[in-house]
C-alpha positions as CSV (number, residue, x, y, z in Angstrom):
1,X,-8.5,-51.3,-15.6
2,X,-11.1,-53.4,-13.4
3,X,-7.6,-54.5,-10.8
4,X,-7.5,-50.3,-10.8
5,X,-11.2,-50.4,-10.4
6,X,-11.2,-52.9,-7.3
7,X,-8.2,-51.0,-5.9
8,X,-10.3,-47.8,-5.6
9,X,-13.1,-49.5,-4.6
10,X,-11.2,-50.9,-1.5
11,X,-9.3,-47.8,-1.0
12,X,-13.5,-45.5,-0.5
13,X,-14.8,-48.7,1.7
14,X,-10.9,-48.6,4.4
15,X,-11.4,-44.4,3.9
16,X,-15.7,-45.3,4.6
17,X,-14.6,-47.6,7.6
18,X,-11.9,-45.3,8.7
19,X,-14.4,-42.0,9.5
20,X,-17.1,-44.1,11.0
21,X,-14.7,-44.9,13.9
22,X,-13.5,-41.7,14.3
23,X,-17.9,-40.1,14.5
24,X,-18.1,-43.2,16.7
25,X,-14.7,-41.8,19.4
26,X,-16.7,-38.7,18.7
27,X,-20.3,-39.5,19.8
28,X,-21.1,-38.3,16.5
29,X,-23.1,-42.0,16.1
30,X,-26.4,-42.6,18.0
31,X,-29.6,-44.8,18.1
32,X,-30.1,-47.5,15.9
33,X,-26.6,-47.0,13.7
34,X,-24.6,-47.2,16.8
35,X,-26.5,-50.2,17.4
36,X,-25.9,-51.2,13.9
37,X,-21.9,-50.0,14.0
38,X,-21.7,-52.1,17.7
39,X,-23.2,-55.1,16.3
40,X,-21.3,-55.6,13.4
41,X,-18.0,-55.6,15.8
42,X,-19.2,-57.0,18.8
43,X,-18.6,-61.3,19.3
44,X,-19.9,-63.0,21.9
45,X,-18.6,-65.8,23.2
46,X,-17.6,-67.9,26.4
47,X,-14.4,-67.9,28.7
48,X,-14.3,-71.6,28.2
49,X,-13.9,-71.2,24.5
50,X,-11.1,-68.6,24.5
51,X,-9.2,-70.7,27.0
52,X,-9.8,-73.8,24.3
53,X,-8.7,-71.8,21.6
54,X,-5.4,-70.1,23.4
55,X,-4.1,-73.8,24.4
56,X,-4.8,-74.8,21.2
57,X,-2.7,-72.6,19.3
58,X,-0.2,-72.8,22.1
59,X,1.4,-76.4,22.0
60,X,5.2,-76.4,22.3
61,X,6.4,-79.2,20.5
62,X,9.3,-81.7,21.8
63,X,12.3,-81.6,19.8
64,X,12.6,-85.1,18.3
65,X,13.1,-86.8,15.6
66,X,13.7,-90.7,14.7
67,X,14.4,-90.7,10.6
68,X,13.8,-89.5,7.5
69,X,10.2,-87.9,8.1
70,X,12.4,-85.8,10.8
71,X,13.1,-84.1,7.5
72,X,10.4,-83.0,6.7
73,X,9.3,-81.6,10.3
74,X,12.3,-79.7,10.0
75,X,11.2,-78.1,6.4
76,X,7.8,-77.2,8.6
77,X,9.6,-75.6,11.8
78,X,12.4,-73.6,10.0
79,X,11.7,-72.9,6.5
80,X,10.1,-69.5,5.8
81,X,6.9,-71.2,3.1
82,X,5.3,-73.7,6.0
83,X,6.2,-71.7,9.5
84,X,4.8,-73.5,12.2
85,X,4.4,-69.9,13.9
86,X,1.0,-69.4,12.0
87,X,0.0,-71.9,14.4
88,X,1.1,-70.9,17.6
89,X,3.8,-74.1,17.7
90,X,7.1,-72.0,17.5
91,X,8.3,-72.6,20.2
92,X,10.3,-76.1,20.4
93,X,11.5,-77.4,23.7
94,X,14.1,-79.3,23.7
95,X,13.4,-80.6,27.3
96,X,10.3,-83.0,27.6
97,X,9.3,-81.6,31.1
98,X,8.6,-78.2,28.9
99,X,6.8,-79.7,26.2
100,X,3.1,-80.9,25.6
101,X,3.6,-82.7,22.2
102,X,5.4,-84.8,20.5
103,X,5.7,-85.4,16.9
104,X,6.8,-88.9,16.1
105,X,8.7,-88.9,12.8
106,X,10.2,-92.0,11.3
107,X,10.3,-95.5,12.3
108,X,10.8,-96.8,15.8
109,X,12.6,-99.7,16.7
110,X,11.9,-102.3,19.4
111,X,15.1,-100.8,21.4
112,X,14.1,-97.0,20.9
113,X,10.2,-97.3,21.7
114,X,10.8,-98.1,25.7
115,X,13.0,-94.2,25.4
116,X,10.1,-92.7,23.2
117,X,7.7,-94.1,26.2
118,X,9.6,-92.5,28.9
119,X,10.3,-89.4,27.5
120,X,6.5,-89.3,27.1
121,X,5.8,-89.9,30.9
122,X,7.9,-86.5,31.7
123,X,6.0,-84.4,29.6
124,X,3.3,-82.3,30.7
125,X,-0.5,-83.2,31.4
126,X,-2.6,-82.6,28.9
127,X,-0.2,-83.7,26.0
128,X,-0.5,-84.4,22.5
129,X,0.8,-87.2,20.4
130,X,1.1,-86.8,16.3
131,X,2.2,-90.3,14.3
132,X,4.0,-88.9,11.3
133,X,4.7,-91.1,8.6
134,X,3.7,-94.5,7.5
135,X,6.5,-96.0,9.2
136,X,5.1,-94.6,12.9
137,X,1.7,-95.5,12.2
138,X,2.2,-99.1,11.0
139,X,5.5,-100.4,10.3
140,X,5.8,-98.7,6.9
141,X,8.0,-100.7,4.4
142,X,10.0,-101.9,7.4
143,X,8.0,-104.4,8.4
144,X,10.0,-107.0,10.3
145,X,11.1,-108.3,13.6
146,X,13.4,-105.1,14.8
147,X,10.6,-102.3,14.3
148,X,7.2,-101.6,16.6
149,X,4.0,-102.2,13.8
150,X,2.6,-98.6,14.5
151,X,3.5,-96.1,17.9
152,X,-0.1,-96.8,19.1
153,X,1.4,-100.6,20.1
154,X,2.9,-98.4,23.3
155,X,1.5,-95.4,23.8
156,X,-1.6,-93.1,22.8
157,X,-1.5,-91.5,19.6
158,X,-3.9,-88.6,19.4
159,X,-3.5,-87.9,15.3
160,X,-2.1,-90.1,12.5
161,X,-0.8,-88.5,9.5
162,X,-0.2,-90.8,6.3
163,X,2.6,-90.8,3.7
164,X,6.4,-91.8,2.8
165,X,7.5,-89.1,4.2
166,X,4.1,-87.2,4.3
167,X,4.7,-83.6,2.7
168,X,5.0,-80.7,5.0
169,X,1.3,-79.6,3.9
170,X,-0.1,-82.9,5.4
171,X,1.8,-82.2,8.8
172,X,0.2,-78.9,8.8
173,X,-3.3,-80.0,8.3
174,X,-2.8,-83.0,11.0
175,X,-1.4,-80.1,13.1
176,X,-4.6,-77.7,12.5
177,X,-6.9,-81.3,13.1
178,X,-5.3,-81.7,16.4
179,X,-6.0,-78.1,16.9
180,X,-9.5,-78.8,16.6
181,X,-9.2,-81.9,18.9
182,X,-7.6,-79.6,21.5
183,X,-10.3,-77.0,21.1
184,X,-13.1,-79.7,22.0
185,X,-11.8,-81.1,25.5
186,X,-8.0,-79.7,26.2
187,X,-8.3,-80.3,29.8
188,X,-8.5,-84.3,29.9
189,X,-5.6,-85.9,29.8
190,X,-4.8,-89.2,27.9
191,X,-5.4,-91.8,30.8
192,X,-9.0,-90.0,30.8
193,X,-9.5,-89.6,27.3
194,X,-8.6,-93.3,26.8
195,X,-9.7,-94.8,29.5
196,X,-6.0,-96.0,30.6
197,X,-6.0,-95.5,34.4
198,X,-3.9,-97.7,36.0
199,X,-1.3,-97.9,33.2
200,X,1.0,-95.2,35.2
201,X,4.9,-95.9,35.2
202,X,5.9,-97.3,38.4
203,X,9.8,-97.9,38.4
């Protein structure tokens, strides 16, 4: 009876909501409850802000995996529970001169991390860089002569997200705390937010 109750209730406040618009289109509403009406509608904010907050939930990610927490970045970009579209990340490039993150899931070898550091030099200024895994981040299990101890060895990493493989609920959540990294400063680029001038491939 009280679900039927709260049903109703919502049902008179929509209907309540719904004819104040339509005296507002009207010019039915005047003095201090158009104020009232405006006020409770109207946000303020900067230019700066919405431009922080569009790029934010605008990153296209770079296609790529290296091993098994690929996995589980797939689960997050295809499957219907943790779509990465709620974020504004659908759309994966498969070229890195189109994308401005990079996701880097599984371990890297000594061979593969000279490739993972190019491929990052042709992606696009400002760009993002999520460790995924324990493996990434520090050598993981496979620690031993073959394998780089953490992607930070080479190359900026912006977000670090832990686990063996890390669930697709903490790749979401290092994905919305990136988000709020992007929304602070988007326009620096690493070399400025890291203080890495200088370090620019040359060959």
């Amino acid at each position: 009876m009280e679900v039927t109750r709260t049903k109703l209730g919502e049902a008179d406040d929509f209907r309540i909501k719904q004819l104040k618009a339509q005296q507002m289109l009207k010019g039915d509403i005047e003095g201090e409850e158009l104020q009232q009406y405006v006020e409770e509608r109207l946000l303020v904010t900067r230019l700066e802000n919405i431009q922080h907050w569009a790029q934010a939930n605008a990153c296209w990610p770079l296609t790529f995996g290296l091993a098994c927490c690929a996995i589980e970045f797939i689960n997050v970009v295809g499957s219907p529970r943790n779509d990465l579209a709620r974020f504004g990340l659908e759309a994966l490039r498969a070229s890195p001169r189109q994308a401005d993150m990079i996701v880097l899931s599984g371990r890297i070898s000594i061979k593969m991390a000279p490739v993972i550091r190019r491929i990052y030099d042709q992606m696009l200024e400002p760009k993002w860089v999520v460790s995924m895994g324990a493996c990434c981040s520090s050598g993981g299990m496979f620690n031993n002569y073959a394998l780089v101890a953490g992607a930070h060895k080479f190359m900026p990493v912006d977000v670090y997200i832990p686990g063996c493989p890390p669930r697709p609920e903490a790749l979401m959540y290092g994905i919305i705390k990136l988000q709020d990294k992007i929304k602070q400063n988007p326009g620096m680029g690493w070399r400025e937010r890291y203080g890495a001038e200088g370090t620019e491939e040359t060959a």
